[in-house]
Each structure stands twice: as C-alpha cells, then as structure tokens.
C-alpha positions in Angstrom: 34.9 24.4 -39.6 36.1 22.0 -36.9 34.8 24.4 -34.0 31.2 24.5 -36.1 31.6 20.6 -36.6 32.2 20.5 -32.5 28.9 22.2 -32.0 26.5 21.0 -34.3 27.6 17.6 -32.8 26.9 18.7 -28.9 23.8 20.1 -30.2 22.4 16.6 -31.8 23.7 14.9 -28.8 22.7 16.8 -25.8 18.4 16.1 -26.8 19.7 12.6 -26.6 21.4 13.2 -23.5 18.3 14.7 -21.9 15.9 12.3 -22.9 17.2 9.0 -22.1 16.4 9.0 -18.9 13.7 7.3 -17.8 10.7 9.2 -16.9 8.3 10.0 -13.6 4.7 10.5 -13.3 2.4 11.0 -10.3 -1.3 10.0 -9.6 -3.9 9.5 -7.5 -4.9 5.8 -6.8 -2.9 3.7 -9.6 -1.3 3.4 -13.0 -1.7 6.8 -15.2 -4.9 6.4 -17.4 -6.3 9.4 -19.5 -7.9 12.3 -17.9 -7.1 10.5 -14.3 -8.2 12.9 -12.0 -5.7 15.1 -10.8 -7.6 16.4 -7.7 -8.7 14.3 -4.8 -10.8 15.2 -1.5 -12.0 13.4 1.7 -15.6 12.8 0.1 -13.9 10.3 -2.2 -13.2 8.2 0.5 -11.0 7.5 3.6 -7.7 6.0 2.4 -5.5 8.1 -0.1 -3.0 6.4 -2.0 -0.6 8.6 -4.7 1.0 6.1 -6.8 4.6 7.1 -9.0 5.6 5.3 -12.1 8.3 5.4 -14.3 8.8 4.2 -18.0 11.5 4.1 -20.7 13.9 2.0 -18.9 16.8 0.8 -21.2 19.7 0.0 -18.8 19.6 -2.3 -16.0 18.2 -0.7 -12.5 19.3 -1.7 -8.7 17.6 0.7 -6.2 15.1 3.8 -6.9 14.5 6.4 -4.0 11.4 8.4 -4.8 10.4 11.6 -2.2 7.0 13.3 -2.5 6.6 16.2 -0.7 3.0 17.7 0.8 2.6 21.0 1.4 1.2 24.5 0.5 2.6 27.1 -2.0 4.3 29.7 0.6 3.4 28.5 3.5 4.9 26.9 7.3 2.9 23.6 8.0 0.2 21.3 7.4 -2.7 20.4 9.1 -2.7 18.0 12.2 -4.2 15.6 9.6 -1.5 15.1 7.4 0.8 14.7 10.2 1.6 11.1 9.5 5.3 11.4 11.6 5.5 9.8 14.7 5.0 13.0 16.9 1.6 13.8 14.8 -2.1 12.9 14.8 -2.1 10.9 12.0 0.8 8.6 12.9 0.7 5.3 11.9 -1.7 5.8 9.4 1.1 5.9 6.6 2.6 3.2 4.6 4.8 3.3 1.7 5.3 0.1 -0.7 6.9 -0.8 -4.5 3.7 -3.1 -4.8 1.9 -3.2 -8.2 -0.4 -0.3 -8.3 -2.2 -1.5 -11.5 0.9 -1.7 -13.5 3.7 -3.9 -12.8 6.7 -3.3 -9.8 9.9 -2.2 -10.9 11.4 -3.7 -7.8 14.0 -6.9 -9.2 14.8 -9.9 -7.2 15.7 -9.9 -3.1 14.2 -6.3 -2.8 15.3 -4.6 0.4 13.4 -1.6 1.5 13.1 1.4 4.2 10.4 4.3 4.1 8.5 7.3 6.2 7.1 10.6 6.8 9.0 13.3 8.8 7.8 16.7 9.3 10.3 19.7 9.9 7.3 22.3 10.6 7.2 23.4 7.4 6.7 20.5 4.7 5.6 16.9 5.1 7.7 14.3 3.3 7.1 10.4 2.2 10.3 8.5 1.5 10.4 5.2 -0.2 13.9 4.0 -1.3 14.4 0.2 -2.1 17.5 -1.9 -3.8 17.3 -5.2 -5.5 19.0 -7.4 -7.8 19.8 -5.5 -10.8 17.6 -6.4 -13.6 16.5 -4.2 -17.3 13.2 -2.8 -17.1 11.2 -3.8 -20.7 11.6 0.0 -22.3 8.0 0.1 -23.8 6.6 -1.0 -19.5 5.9 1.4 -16.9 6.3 0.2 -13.9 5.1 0.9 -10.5 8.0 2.9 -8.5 6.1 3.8 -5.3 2.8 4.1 -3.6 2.2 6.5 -0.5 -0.8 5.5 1.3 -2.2 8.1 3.8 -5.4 6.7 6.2 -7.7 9.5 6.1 -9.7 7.9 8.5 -9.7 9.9 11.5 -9.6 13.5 9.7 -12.3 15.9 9.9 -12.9 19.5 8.8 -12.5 22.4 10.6 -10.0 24.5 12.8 -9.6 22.2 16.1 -8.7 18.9 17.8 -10.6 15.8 19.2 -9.4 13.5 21.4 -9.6 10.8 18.1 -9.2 12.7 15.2 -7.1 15.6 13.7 -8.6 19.0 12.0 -8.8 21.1 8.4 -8.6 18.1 6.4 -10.4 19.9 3.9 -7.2 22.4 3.8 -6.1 22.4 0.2 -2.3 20.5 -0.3 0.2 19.9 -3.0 1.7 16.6 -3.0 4.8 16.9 -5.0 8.0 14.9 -6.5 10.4 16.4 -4.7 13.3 14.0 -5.3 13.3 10.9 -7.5 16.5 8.9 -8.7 17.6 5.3 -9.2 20.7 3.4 -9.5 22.3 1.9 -12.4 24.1 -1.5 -12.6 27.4 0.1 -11.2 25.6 2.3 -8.4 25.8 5.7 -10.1 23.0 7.8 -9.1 20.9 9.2 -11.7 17.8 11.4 -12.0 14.4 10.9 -13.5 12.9 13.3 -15.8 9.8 14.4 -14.6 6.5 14.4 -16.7 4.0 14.9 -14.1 5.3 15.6 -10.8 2.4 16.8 -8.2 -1.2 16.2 -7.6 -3.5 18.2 -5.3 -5.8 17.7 -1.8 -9.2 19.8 -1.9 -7.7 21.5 -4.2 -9.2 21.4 -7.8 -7.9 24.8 -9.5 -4.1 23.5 -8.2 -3.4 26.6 -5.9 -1.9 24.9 -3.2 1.3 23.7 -6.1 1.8 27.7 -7.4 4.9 28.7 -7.8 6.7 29.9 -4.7 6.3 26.6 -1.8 7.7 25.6 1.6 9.8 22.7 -0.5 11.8 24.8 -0.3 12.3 27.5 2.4 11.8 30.5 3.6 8.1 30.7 3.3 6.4 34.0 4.1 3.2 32.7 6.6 2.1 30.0 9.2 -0.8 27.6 8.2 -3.4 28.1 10.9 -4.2 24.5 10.5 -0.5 23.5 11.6 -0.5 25.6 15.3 -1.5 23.9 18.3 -5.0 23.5 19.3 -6.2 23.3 22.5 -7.9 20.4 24.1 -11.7 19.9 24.0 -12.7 20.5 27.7 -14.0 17.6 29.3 -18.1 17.9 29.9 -17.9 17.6 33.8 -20.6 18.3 36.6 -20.0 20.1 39.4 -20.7 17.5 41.6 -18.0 15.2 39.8 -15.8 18.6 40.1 -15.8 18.8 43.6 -15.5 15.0 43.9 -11.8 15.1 42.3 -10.1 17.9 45.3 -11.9 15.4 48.2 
C-alpha cells in the first residue's frame, strides 16, 4: 500500500513538475497573435525580425539566454545571405535586442547584455543572453524574451555572388529554438518548455524544419548555396587590358 501510495503521489506531482515552467514561443515580426503567419519570404520586405516570448512566470527571473538556430533539415550550410557572422556577406546586418516587440520586455532593472551570429559551416546561430536585477514576471504577462533582426537588404535570388550582395535568398530555412533557459533568483539554470519553437524562410509547407537537421550533426549533403562562388568578372576593354601590363 505504501509503495502504491509512493507512486500515485510521483504520478500527480511529476505533470506539475513539467508544467511549471514557463513557456517559449517563436514568431515572425512581434508578440504571438492568432493564425500569425508562420512562413516569411523576401517579398514581404527587407528586414526580418523573429521575435521569442515567454509566459507563465511565477518565480523571480535574473538572466534568460535564448539561441535560435537557422538551417536546413539534413543539410551543411546556408546561403551567403544568411551569413550574418563576421567572415560572411551579410555581416553587420544582424542585431539582437530584449526590446518590446509588441508585448512587454522581460528584462528587470540594470540589464546587462551580449549577443551574435557564428557560423560553424553547417548551421547559423543567433545568441541573445542578458542578466538583470531579479524581479517576478506577472504569471498571466508574456513578455518579450528576444528579437533577432536579420537586414535582408542586400540579398538576392539565385546561385552566385555580386560585389554588393549575397545569393539564394529564396533558399527555403528553418529558424529554430535551439536552446532557451533563464535563471532563477539563486542562479540555477532552468529550461523553458517549448510551445512553438521554429518558423520558416521561403518555405510555406515547413520542409526546411523536417525531422533529421544540421542542429545537430552529421548531416548527409552540402547546400550549394553555402560553397564559394566565384567573382563576377570585371567588364574590361581590351584597350584598358593592355593598359594595366604597360
């Protein structure tokens, strides 16, 4: 009877366990509204911004790291235009903030912050992790945790490279919570629960977030759009040709 007692109590408990936590969602442009789109492409305009919230807060918070990874289901790379890492095409036209994003910031007093986008030749991934004041988040709020903002600017579509811009940015993409945790008022480390946790790029049946993904490698082929292009040649005369060996 004891042992029985023993398990119907972990069994009542361990829901409870589960679904305290606070929970994650990912959008496109702000706060999650019905049927927000969960698909975005270059037509809908030239800056990007994927937004994560969190609600159900009923402890005091300090610091939240959030990581969203981009990338395609079984694939090596991205295109040169979501190479926002300091080595790629896009550099410097990423930026990562804990600003309101149509709900309110979950960031307390004296936030401190650090963020950015690294490419290991496989996956992209934003970083935004932040600590402030510990505060308690109203449980019934959610709150803005991050927002990635990618300048889409200078993209174009097709295979190829301009002196200007960077290529396939009509290749499909998965942008996807790959790590998301904050700290309580003593520092521990603990997870969100994930209730949404990717969006797609040109990609409206959600191919590019199937099942097996470079997330988490080995992945079984090379993105053409991720391999070295060559450089446009230079329109020159012959006159001007000869010119440069005088």
């Amino acid at each position: 009877m004891y042992t029985r007692r023993l398990i119907l109590t972990a069994a009542l408990l361990l829901p409870t366990a589960v679904f305290a936590n606070p929970a994650v969602n990912i959008t496109w442009t702000g706060c999650p509204a019905i049927n927000a789109p969960r698909n975005r492409t270059l037509a809908d305009g030239p800056t990007a911004t994927v937004v994560v919230t969190g609600h159900g807060f009923t402890a005091p918070v300090r610091a939240i790291h959030i990581v969203v990874g981009v990338g395609y289901a079984g694939v090596q790379g991205i295109p040169d235009s979501w190479r926002y890492d300091p080595a790629g095409c896009s550099a410097g036209g990423f930026q990562a903030s804990y600003a309101s994003a149509g709900c309110p910031s979950i960031a307390g007093p004296n936030p401190v912050s650090i963020s950015k986008f690294e490419y290991d030749g496989i996956s992209g991934k934003a970083t935004l992790a932040f600590i402030f004041d510990p505060w308690t988040p109203d449980p019934n709020t959610t709150y803005t945790l991050a927002q990635f903002t990618f300048d889409k600017s200078n993209g174009f579509r097709g295979l190829g490279a301009k002196p200007d811009s960077c290529g396939c940015a009509e290749r499909a993409e998965c942008l996807r919570i790959t790590y998301a945790t904050y700290l309580d008022a003593n520092t521990n480390e603990i997870p969100f629960n994930l209730e949404s946790e990717s969006v797609s790029w040109e990609d409206p049946y959600g191919i590019a977030c199937g099942v097996a993904d470079c997330f988490d490698p080995p992945c079984d082929n090379r993105d053409p759009c991720s391999l070295p292009q060559a450089t446009p040649a230079e329109q020159r005369s012959w006159g001007s040709l000869k010119a440069s060996y005088r």
